[in-house]
PATOR-115385 format. One record per residue (C-alpha): residue in one letter; x, y, z. Coordinates in steps of 0.2 Angstrom, whole numbers, plus 5000, padded with zeros to 4 digits. Layout:
# PATOR-115385
AXYZ/...
This chain:
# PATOR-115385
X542848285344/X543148235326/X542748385314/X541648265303/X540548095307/X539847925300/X538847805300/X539247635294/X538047465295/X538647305293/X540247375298/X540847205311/X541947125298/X541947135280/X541647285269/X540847365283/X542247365294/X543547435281/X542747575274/X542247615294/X544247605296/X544647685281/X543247845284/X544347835303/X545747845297/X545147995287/X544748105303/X543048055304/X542048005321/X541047845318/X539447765323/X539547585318/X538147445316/X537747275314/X536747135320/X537747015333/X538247125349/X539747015354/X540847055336/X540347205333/X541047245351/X542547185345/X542647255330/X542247435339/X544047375350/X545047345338/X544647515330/X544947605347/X546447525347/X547047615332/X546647775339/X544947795332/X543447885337/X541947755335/X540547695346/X539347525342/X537547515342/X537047325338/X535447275334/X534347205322/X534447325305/X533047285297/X531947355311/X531547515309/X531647545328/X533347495330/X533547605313/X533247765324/X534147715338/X535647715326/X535347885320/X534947955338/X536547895347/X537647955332/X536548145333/X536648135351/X538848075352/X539348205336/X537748295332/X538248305313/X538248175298/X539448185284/X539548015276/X538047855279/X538547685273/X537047585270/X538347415269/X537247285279/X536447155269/X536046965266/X536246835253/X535146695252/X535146565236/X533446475231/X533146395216/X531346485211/X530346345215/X530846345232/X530846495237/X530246545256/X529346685259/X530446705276/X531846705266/X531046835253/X530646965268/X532446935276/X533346995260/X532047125256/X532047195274/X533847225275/X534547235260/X533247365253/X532047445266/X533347445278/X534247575267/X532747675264/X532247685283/X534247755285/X533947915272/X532247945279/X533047965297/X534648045292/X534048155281/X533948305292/X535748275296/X536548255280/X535448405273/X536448535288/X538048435281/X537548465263/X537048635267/X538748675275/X540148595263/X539048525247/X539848355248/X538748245259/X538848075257/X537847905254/X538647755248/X537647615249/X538247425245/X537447335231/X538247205220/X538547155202/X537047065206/X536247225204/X536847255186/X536347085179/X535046955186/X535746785195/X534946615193/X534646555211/X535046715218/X533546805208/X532946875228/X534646955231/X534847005214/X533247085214/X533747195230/X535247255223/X534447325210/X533147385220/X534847475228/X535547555211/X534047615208/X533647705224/X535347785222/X535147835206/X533447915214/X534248005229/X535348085217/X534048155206/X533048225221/X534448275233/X535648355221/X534848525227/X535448465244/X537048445243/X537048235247/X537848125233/X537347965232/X538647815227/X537947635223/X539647505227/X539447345214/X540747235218/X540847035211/X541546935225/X542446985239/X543546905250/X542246935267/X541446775278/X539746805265/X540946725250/X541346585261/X540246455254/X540946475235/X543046465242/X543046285238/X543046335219/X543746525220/X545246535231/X545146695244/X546746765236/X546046775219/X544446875223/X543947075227/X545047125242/X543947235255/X545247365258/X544847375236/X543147425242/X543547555255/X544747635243/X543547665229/X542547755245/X544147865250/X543947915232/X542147985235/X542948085249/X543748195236/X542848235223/X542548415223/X540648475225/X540248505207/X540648285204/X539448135207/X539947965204/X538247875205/X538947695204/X540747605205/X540947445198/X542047315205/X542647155197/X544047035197/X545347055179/X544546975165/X542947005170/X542846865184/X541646775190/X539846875198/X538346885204/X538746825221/X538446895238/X539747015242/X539447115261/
């Protein structure tokens, strides 16, 4: 049994699934998550197959129910939590005078109260972790949407700094705990949620997710007595931003 644990949302393909491979690699047990059973199943097998510990609870993330069933399988398989990564999230561009209230809930639901629902149920966990080594871990995915509004994505960039600035607050409240948060702002990623924009920015030019889970191996370690409460991630030059990034 792996000495520390994790859980990571949004971790079928993507972001998700390189910090999970990353935090793997690393020695730690994992609990991974995301919404379609059939890829996250595979994703879970190609991680076995590198020799790491993990198991797969799918479901939808932005119900609260399937929320605790995350956190209860992972207490129940390694009964510890060391590092949450709140990495699930949607992207979905209106223009405001068409925006759709279904499409207002989705992103809110999962890109933000998702999150919140995941320190409320893990909190107990990462306080024993916190208690035990001081360096309890959150990292939650936002986006340089989340530093800087974005015309036809003002829904998703409103989340993401929803995000920021719930990080920014876990830090402040949980300091005596022992649990760091880390808010990850990246511009575009190379993931399936930048595939709409390739056409005009080729894959090769844009944010590597490997880029992503390194900035997160970083965190790892920091010693007890450093927080860093944000990382931000852009292409040389500046790049272009504001785009969906999971």
């Amino acid at each position: 049994m792996a000495q520390r644990a994790a859980v990571v949302t949004g971790a079928s393909s993507g972001i998700g699934l390189a910090i999970a491979r990353m935090l793997g690699q690393e020695g730690y047990g994992l609990t991974i998550a995301a919404r379609r059973p059939e890829k996250l199943a595979e994703a879970a097998q190609t991680l076995r197959d590198e020799g790491l510990e993990v198991q797969e609870i799918a479901g939808n993330l932005a119900d609260e129910e399937v929320i605790q069933s995350v956190v209860a399988a992972h207490k129940a398989k390694y009964d510890r939590l060391d590092v949450l990564v709140n990495n699930a999230g949607v992207g979905a561009g209106q223009a405001v005078a068409e925006i759709t209230a279904k499409r207002v809930d989705l992103q809110l639901d999962l890109n933000l109260r998702s999150l919140i629902l995941f320190y409320r149920e893990s909190i107990e966990l990462l306080r024993e972790a916190g208690a035990e080594h001081r360096n309890a871990l959150v990292v939650n995915t936002a986006s340089i949407s989340g530093k800087q509004g974005e015309p036809w994505l003002s829904v998703y960039s409103a989340t993401k700094h929803g995000v920021v600035g719930f990080t920014e607050a876990m830090n402040k409240e949980l300091a005596a705990d022992g649990i760091k948060s880390c808010a990850l702002c990246p511009g575009f990623v190379d993931t399936p949620m930048t595939d709409f924009v390739k056409g005009a920015v080729p894959a090769d030019q844009m944010i590597r997710p490997d880029d992503i889970a390194e900035g997160v191996r970083m965190l790892l370690r920091l010693s007890p007595g450093c927080v860093i409460p944000e990382i931000i991630f852009q292409q040389p030059g500046g790049g272009l931003t504001g785009q969906p990034t999971g």
